[in-house]
PyMOL Python script that loads the backbone (N, CA, C, O; Angstrom):
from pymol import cmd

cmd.read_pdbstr("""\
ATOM      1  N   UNK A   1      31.712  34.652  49.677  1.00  0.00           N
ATOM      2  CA  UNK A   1      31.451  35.910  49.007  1.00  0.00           C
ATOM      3  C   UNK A   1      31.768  35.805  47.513  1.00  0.00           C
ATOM      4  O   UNK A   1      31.124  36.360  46.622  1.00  0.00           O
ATOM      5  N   UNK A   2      32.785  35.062  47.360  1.00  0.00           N
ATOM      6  CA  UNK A   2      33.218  34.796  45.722  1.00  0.00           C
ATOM      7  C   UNK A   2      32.228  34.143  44.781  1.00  0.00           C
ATOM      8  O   UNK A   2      32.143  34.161  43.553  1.00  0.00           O
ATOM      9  N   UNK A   3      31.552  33.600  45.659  1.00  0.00           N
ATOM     10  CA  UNK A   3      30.621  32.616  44.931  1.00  0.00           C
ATOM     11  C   UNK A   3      29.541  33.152  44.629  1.00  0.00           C
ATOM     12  O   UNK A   3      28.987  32.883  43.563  1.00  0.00           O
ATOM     13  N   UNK A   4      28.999  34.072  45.569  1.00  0.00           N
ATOM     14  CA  UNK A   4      27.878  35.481  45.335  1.00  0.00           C
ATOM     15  C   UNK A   4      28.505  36.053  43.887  1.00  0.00           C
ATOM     16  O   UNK A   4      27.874  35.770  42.868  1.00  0.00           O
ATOM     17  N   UNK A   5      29.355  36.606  43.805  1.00  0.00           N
ATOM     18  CA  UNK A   5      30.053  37.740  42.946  1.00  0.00           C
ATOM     19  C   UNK A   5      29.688  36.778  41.430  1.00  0.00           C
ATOM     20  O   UNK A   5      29.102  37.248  40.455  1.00  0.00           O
ATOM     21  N   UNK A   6      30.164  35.459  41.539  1.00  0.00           N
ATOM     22  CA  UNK A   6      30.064  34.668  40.444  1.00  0.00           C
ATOM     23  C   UNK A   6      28.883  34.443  39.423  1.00  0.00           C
ATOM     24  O   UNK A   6      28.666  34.558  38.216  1.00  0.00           O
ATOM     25  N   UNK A   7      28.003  33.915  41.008  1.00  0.00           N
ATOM     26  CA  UNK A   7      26.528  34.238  40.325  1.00  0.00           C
ATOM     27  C   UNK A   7      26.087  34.845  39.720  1.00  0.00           C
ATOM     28  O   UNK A   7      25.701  34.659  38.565  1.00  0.00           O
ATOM     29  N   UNK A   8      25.999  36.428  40.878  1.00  0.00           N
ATOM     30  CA  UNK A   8      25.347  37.460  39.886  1.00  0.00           C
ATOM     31  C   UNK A   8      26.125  37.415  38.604  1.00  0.00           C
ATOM     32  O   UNK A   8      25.441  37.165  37.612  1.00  0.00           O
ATOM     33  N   UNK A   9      27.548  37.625  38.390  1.00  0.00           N
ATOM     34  CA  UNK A   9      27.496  38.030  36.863  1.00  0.00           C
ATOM     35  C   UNK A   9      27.540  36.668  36.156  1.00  0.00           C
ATOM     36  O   UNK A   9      28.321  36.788  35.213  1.00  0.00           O
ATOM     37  N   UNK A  10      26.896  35.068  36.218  1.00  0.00           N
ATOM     38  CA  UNK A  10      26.386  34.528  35.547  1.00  0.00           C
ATOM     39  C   UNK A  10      25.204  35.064  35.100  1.00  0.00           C
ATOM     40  O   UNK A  10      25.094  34.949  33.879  1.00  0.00           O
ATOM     41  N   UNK A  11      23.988  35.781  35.807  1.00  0.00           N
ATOM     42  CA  UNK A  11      23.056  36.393  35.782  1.00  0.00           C
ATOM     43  C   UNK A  11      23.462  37.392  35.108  1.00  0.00           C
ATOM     44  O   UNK A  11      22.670  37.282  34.173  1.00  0.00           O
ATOM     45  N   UNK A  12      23.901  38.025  34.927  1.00  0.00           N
ATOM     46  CA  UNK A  12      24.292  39.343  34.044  1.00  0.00           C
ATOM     47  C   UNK A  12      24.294  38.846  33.000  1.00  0.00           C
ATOM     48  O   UNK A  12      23.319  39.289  32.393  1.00  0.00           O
ATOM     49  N   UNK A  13      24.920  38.047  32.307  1.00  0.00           N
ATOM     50  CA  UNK A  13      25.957  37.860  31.422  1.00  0.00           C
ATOM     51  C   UNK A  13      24.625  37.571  30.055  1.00  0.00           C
ATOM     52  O   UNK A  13      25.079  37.428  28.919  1.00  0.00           O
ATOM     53  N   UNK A  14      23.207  37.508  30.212  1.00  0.00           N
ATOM     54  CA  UNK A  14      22.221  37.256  29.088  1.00  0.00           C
ATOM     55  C   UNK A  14      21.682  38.765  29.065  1.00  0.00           C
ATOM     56  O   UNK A  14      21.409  39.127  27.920  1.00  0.00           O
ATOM     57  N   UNK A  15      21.464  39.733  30.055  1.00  0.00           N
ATOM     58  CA  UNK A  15      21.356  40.399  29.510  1.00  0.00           C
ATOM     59  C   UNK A  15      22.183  41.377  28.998  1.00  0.00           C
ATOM     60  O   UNK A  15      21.737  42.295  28.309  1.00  0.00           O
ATOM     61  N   UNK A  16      23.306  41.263  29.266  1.00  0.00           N
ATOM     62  CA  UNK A  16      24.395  42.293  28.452  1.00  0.00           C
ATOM     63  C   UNK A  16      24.542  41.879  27.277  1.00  0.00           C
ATOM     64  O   UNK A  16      24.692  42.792  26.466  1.00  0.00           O
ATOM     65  N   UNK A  17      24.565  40.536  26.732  1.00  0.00           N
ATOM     66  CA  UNK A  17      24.658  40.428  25.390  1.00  0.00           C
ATOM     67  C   UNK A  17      23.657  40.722  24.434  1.00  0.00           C
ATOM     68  O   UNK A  17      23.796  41.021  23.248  1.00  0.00           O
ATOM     69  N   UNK A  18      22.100  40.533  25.461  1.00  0.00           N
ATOM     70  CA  UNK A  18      21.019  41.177  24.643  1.00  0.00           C
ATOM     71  C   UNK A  18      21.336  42.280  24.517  1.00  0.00           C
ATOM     72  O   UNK A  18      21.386  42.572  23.322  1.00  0.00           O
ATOM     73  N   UNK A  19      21.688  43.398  25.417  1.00  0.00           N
ATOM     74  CA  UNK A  19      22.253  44.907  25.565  1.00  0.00           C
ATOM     75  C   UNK A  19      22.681  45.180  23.975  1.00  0.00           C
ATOM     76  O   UNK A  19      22.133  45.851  23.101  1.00  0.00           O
ATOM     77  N   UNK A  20      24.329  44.087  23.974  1.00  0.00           N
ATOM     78  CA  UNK A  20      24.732  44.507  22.413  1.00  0.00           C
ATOM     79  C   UNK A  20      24.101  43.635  21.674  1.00  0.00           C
ATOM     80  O   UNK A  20      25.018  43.516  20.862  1.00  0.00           O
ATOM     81  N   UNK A  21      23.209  42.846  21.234  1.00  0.00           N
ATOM     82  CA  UNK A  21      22.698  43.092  20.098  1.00  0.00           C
ATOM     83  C   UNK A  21      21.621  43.783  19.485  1.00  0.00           C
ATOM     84  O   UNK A  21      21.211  43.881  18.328  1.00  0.00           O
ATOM     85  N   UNK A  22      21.162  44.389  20.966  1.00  0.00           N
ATOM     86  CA  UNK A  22      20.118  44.966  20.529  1.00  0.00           C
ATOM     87  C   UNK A  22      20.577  46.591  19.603  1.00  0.00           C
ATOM     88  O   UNK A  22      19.909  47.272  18.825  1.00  0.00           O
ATOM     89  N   UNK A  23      21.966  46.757  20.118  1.00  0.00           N
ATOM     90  CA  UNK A  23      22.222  48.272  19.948  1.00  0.00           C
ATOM     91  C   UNK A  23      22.976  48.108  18.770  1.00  0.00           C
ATOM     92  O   UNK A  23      23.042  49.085  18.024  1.00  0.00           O
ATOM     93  N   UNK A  24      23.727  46.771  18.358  1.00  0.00           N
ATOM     94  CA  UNK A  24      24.065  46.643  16.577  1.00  0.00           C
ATOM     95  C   UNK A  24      22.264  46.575  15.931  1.00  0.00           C
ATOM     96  O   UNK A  24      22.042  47.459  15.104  1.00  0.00           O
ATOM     97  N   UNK A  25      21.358  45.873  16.165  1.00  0.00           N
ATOM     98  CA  UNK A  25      19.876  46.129  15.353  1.00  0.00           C
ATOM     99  C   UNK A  25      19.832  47.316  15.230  1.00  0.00           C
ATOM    100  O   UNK A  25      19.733  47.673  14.056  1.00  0.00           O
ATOM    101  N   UNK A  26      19.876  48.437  16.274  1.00  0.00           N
ATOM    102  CA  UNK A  26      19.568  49.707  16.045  1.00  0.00           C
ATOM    103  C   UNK A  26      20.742  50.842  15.331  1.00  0.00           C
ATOM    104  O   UNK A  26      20.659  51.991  14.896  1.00  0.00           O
ATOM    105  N   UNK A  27      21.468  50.182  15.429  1.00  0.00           N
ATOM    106  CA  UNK A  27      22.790  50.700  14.032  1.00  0.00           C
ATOM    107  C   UNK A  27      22.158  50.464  12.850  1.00  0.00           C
ATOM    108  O   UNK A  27      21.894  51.433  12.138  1.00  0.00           O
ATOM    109  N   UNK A  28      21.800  49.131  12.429  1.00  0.00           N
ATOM    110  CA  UNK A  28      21.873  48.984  11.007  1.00  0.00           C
ATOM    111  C   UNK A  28      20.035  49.830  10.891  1.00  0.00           C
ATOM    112  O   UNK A  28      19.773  50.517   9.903  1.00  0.00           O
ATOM    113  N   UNK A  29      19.083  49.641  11.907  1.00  0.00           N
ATOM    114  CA  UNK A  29      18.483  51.004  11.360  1.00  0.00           C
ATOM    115  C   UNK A  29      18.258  51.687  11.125  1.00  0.00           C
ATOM    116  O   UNK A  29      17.281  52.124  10.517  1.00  0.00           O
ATOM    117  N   UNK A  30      19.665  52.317  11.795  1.00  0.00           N
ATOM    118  CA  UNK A  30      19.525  53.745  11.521  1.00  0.00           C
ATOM    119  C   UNK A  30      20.261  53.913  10.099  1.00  0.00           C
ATOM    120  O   UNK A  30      19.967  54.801   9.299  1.00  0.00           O
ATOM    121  N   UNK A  31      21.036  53.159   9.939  1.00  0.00           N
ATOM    122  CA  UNK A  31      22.169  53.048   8.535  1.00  0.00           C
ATOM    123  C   UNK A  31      21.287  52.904   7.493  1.00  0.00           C
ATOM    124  O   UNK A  31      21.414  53.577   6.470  1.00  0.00           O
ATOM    125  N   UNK A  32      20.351  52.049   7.649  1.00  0.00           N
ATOM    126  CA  UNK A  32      19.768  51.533   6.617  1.00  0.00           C
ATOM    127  C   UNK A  32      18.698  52.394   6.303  1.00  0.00           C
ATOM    128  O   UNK A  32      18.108  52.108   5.261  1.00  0.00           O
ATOM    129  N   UNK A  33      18.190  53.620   7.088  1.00  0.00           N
ATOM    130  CA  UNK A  33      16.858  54.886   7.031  1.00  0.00           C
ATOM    131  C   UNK A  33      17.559  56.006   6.465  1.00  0.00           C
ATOM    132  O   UNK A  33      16.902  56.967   6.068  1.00  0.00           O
ATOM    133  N   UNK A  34      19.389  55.998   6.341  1.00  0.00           N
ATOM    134  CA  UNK A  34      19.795  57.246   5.816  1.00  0.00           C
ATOM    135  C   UNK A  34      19.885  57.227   4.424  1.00  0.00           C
ATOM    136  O   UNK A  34      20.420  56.319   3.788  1.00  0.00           O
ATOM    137  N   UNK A  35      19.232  58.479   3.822  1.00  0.00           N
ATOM    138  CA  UNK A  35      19.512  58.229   2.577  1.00  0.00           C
ATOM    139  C   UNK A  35      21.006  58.546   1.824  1.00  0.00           C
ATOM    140  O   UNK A  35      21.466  58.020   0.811  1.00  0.00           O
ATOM    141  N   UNK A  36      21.343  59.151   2.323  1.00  0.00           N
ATOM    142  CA  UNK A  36      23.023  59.830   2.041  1.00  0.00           C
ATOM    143  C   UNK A  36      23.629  58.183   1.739  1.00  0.00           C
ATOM    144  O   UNK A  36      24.163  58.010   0.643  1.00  0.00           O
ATOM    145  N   UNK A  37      23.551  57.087   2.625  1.00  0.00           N
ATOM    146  CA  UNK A  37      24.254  55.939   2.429  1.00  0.00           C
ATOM    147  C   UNK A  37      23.844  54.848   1.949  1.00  0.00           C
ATOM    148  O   UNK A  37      24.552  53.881   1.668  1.00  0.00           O
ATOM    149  N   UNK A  38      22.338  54.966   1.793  1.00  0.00           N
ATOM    150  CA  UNK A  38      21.462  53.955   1.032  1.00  0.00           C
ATOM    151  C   UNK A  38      20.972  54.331  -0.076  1.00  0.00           C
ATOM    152  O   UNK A  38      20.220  53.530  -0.632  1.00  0.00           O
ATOM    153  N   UNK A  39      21.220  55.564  -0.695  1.00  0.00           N
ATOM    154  CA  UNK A  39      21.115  56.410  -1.663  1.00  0.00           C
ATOM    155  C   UNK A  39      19.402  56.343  -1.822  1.00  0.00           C
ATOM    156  O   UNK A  39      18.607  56.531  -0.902  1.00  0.00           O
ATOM    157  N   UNK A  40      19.090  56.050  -3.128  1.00  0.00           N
ATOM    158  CA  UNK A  40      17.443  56.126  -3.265  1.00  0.00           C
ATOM    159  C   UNK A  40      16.521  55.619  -2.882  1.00  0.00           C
ATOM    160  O   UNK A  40      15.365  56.041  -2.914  1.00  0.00           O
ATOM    161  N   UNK A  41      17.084  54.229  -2.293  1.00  0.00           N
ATOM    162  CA  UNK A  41      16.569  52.760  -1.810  1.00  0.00           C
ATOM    163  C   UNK A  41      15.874  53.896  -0.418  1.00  0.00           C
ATOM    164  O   UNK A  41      14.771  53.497  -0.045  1.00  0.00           O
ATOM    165  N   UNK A  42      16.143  54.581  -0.017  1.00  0.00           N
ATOM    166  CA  UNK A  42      15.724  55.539   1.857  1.00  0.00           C
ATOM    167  C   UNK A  42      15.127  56.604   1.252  1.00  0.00           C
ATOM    168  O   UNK A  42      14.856  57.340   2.200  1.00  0.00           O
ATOM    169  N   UNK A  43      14.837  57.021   0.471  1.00  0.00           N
ATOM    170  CA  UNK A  43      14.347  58.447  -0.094  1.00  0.00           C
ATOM    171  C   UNK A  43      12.824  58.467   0.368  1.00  0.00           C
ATOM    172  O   UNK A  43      12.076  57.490   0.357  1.00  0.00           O
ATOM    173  N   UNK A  44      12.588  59.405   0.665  1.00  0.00           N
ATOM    174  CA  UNK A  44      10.943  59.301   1.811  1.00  0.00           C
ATOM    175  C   UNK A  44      10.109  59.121   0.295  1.00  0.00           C
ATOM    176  O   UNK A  44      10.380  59.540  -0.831  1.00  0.00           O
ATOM    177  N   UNK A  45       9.134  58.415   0.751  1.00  0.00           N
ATOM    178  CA  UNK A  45       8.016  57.979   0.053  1.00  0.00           C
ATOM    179  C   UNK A  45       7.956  56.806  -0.644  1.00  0.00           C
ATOM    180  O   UNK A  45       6.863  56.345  -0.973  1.00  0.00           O
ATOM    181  N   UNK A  46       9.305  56.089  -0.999  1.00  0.00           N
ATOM    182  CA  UNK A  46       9.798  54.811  -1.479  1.00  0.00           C
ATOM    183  C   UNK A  46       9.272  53.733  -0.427  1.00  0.00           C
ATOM    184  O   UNK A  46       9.289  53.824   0.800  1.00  0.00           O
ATOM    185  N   UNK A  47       8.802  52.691  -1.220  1.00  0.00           N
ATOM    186  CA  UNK A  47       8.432  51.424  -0.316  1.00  0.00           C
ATOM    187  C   UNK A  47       8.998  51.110   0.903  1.00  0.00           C
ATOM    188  O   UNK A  47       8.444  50.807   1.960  1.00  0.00           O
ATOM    189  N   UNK A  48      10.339  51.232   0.589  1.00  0.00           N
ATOM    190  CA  UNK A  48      11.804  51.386   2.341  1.00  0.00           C
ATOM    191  C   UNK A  48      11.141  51.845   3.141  1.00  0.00           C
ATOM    192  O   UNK A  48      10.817  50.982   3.958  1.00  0.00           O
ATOM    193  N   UNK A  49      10.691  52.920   3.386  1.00  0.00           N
ATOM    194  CA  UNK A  49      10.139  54.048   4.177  1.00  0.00           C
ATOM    195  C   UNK A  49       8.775  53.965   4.294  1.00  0.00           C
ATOM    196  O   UNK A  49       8.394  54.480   5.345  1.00  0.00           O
ATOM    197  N   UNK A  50       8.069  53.604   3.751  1.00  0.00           N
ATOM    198  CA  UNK A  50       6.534  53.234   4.488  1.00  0.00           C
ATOM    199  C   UNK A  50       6.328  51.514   5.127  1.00  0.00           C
ATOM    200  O   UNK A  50       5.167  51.124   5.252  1.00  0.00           O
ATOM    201  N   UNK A  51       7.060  50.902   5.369  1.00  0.00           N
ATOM    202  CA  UNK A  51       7.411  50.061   5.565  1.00  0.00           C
ATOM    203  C   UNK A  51       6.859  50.083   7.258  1.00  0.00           C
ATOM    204  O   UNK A  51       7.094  49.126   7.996  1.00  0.00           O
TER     205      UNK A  51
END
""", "prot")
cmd.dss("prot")
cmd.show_as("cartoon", "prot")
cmd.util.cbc("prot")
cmd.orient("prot")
């Protein structure tokens, strides 16, 4: 039974790390679309933003 248990979370273990990196990518897009913190560089109509 231990050896079952092992497996699967060898099997787990690629997609949970895709899990977090996919959800730091979607941090820094959202960081990087606000303008409050990217100041003018995010301001709608700027190259950033039609992108």
């Amino acid at each position: 039974m231990m050896q079952k248990v092992q497996r699967f979370g060898g099997a787990m273990i690629a997609p949970v790390l895709l899990f977090a990196f996919n959800s730091i990518v979607l941090a820094f897009a959202i960081v990087f679309q606000d303008p409050e913190i990217m100041g003018g560089l995010a301001a709608e109509g700027t190259f950033w933003t039609d992108l």
